[in-house]
C-alpha positions as CSV (number, residue, x, y, z in Angstrom):
1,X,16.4,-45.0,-79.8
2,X,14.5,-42.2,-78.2
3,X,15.7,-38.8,-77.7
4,X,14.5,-37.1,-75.0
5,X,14.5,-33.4,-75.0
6,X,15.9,-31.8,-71.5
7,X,13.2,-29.8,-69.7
8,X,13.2,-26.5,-69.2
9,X,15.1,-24.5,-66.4
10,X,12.9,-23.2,-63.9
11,X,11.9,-19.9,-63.7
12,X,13.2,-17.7,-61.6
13,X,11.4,-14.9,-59.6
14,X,13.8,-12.4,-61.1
15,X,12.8,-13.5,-64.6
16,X,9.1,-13.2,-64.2
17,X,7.5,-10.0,-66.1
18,X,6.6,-7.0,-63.3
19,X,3.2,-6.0,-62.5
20,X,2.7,-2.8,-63.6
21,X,2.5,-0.1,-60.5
22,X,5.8,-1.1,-58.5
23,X,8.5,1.3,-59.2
24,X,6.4,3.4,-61.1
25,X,3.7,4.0,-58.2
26,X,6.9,5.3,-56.3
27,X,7.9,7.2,-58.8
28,X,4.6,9.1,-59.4
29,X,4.1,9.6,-55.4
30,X,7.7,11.5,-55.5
31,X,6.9,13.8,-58.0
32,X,3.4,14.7,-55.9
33,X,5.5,15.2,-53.2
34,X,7.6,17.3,-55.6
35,X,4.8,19.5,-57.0
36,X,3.0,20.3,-53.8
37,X,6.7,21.3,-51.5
38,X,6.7,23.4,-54.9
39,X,3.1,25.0,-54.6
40,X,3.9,25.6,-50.7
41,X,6.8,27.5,-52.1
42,X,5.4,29.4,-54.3
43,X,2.4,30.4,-52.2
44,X,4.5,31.6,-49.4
45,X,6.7,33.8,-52.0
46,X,2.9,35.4,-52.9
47,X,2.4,35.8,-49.5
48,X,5.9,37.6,-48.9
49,X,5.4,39.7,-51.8
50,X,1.9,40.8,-51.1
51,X,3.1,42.0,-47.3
52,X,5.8,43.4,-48.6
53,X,3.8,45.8,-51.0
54,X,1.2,46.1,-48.3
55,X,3.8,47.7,-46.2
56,X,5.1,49.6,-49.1
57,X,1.6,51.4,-49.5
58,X,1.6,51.9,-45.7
59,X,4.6,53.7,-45.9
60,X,3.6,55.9,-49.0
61,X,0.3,56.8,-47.1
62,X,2.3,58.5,-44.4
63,X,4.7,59.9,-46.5
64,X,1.7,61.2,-48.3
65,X,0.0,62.7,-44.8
66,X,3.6,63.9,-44.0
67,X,3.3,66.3,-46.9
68,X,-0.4,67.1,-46.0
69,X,0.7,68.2,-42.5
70,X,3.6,70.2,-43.7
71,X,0.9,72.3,-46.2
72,X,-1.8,72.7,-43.9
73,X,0.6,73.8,-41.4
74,X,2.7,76.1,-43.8
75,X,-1.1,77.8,-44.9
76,X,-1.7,78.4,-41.2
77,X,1.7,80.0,-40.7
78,X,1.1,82.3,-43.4
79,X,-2.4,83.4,-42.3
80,X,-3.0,87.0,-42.2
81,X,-4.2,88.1,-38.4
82,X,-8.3,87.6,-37.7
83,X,-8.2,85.5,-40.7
84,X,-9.2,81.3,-40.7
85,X,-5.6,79.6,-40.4
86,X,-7.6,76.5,-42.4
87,X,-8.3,76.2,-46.0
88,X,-11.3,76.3,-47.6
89,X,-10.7,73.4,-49.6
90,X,-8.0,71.1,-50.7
91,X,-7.6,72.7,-53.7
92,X,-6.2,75.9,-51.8
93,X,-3.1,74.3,-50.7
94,X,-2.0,74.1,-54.8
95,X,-2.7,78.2,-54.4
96,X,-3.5,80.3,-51.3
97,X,-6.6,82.2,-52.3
98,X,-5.6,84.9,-50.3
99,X,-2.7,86.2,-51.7
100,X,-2.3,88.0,-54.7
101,X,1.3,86.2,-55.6
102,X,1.0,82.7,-55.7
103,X,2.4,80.8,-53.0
104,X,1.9,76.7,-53.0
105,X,1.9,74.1,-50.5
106,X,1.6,71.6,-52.7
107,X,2.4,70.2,-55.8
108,X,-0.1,68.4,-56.6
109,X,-3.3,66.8,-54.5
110,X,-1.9,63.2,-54.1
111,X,-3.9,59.8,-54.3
112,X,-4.5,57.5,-51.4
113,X,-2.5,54.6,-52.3
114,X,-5.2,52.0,-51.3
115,X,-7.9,53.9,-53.1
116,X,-6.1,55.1,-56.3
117,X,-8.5,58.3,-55.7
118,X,-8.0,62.2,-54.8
119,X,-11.3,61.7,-52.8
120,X,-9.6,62.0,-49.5
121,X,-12.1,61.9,-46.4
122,X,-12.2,65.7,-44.7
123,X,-12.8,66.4,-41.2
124,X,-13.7,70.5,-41.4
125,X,-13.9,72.7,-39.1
126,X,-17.4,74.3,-39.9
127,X,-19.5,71.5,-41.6
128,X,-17.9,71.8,-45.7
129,X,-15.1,74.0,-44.9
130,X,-11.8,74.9,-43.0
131,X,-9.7,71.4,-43.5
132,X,-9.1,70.3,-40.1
133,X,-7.4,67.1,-41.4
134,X,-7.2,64.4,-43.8
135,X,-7.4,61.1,-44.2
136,X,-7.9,57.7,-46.2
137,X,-11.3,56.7,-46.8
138,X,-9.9,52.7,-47.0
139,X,-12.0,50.6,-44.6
140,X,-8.6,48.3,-44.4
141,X,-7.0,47.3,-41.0
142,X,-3.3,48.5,-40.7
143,X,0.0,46.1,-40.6
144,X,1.9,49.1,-38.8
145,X,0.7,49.3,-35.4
146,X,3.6,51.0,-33.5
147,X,6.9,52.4,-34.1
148,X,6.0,55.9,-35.7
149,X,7.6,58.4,-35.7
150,X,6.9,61.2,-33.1
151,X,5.3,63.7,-35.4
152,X,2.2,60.3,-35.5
153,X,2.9,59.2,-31.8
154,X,-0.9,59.3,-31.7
155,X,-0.8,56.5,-34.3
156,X,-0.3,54.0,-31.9
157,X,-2.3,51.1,-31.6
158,X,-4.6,52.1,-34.4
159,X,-6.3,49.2,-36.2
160,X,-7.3,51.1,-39.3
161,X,-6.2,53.4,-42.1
162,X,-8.6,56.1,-41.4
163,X,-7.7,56.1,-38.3
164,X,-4.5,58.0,-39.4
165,X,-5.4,61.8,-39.2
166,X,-3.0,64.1,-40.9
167,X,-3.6,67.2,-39.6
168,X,-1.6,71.1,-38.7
169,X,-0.4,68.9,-35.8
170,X,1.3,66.3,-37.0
171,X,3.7,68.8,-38.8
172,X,7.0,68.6,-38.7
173,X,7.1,72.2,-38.3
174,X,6.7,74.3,-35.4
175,X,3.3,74.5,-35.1
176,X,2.3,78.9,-35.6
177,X,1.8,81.2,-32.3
178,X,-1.4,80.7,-30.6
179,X,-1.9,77.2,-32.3
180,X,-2.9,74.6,-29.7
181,X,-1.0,71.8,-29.7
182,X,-2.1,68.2,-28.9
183,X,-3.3,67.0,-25.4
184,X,-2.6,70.8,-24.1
185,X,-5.4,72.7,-23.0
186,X,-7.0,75.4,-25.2
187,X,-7.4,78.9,-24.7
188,X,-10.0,80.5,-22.1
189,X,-13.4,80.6,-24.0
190,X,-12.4,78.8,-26.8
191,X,-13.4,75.2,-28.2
192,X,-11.8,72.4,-27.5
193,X,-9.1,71.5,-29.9
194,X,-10.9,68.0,-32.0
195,X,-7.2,67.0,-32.2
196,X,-6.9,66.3,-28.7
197,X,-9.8,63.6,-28.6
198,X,-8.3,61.3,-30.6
199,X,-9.9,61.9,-33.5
């Protein structure tokens, strides 16, 4: 008598081995997906952070100039009559040449906080003397463009840092008799105030 053996089962589609990329092609597109909504992330937080210190540095610049006005306008006050109510130099504003007891403007000659230097650009009233008024030598265009305060009204609209002139005028003190003041007109028979073009 012959046995016969039953056949096999069939096989089923759930049985049969998977070809390698299904679930694991999926898998690998989600964590791309993960890794570049990660990279966006982080690049915008660079972004953030480097506006935020750009502003930052803005702000120091015209806290900076603040103090710059305040001195050269506290050395003009304290000019003696028929003398020049500029200083020489930059360096005069640490000690007023012209008094025996040492008075100070300042308390130090700051740097430019997009230059890291004390080389601060000059405008002087006779070619390389009388400071006339300071400002940065950066060649970089401004985030600020309006909302100054009044003492830098003439700020407005500027494109560039070296645009922003610190000068006896934008004081916040009173500015000293016989000063002109900006956009007035200046005495009979003298020259025209460089403050009131702009500059």
């Amino acid at each position: 008598m012959r046995v016969t053996e039953p056949a096999p089962p069939a096989a089923h589609a759930d049985d049969m081995p998977r070809a390698p990329g299904g679930q694991d092609g999926f898998t690998y597109i989600g964590v791309l997906v993960v890794i570049t909504v990660l990279g966006l992330v982080a690049t915008s937080g660079i972004q953030l952070s480097a506006l935020a210190q750009r502003r930052s540095a803005e702000q120091a610049l015209l806290d900076i100039g603040a103090d710059f006005s305040d001195a050269l306008q506290r050395y003009a006050a304290d000019t003696p009559p028929g003398q020049p109510t500029q200083p020489p130099n930059l360096d005069a504003l640490l000690r007023d040449p012209r008094s025996p007891a040492p008075r100070r403007y300042l308390r130090r000659i700051y740097a430019d906080p997009f230059t890291g230097s004390t080389d601060w650009g000059i405008t002087y009233a006779s070619g390389t003397t009388g400071v006339l008024e300071i400002y940065s030598r950066s060649s970089g265009r401004t985030l600020k463009r309006g909302h100054f305060e009044p003492r830098f009204a003439s700020f407005e609209g500027t494109s560039r840092l070296s645009a922003w002139r610190f000068s006896a005028q934008t004081a916040a003190l009173p500015s000293p008799p016989g000063s002109t003041t900006p956009g007035a007109a200046p005495p009979s028979g003298s020259a025209p105030s460089p403050f009131s073009s702009g500059l």
